[in-house]
N, C-alpha and C positions, 0 to 999 in steps of 0.2 A: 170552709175557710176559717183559718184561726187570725182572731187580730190579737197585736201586741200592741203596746202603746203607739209607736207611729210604723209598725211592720206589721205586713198581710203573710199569713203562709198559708200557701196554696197546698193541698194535697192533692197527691199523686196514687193510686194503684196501678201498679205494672205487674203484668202476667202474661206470658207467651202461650195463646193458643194451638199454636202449632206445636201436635205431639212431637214427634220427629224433630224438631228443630230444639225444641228444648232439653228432648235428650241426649241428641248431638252435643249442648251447648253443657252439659251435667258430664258427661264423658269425658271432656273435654279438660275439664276440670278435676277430672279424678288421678289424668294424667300428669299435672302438674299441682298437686294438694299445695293450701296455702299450712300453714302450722299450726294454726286453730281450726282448719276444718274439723270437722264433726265423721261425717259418711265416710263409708270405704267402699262402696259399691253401687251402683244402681238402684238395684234392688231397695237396701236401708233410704235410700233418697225418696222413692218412689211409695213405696209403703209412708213416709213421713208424710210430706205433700201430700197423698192421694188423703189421708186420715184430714188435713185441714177444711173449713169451711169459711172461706176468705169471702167475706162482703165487703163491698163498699159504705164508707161511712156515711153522712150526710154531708154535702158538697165534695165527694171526691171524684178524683176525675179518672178513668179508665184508661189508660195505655195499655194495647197490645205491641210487646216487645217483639214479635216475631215481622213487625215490619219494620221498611227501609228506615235507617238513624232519620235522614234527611225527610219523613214524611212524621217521624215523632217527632224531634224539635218542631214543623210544621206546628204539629198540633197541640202541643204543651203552649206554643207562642202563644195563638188564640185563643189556646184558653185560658190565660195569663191576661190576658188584654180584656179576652171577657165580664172578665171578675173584677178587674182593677184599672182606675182610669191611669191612661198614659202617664200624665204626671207622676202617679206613684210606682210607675216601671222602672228600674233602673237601667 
């Protein structure tokens, strides 16, 4: 957790374990490119990510994105509450 003078930020890593789901979700995206996208393919995407070695920092929290929205908010909540008393939740 980073503090700022009277602000807490929480850190997050999100990463979808599910193979399949997250190349679904990469396809999907290749279909409709933003104008800065980078990749044109799979392939170029796959080979990038697979080259990274992504840890967790000290205090960050893990999200798997491959589950339901409604069980992350869940658990971003708690751990939100965990680390910061009520009062300083907005």
């Amino acid at each position: 957790m980073i503090y700022s003078r009277k602000h807490k930020v929480v850190s997050f890593l999100c990463d979808c374990t599910d193979k399949n789901e997250w190349l679904a979700r990469l396809e999907k995206r290749l279909m409709n490119p933003m104008p800065n996208q980078y990749f044109k393919n799979i392939k170029e995407i796959y080979d990038h990510y697979n080259k990274m070695n992504i840890k967790l920092v000290d205090n960050e929290f893990y999200i798997d994105s491959c589950n339901k929205v409604e069980i992350i908010i869940q658990q971003v909540m708690e751990h939100i509450k965990s680390c910061c008393p009520i009062k300083d939740i907005i």
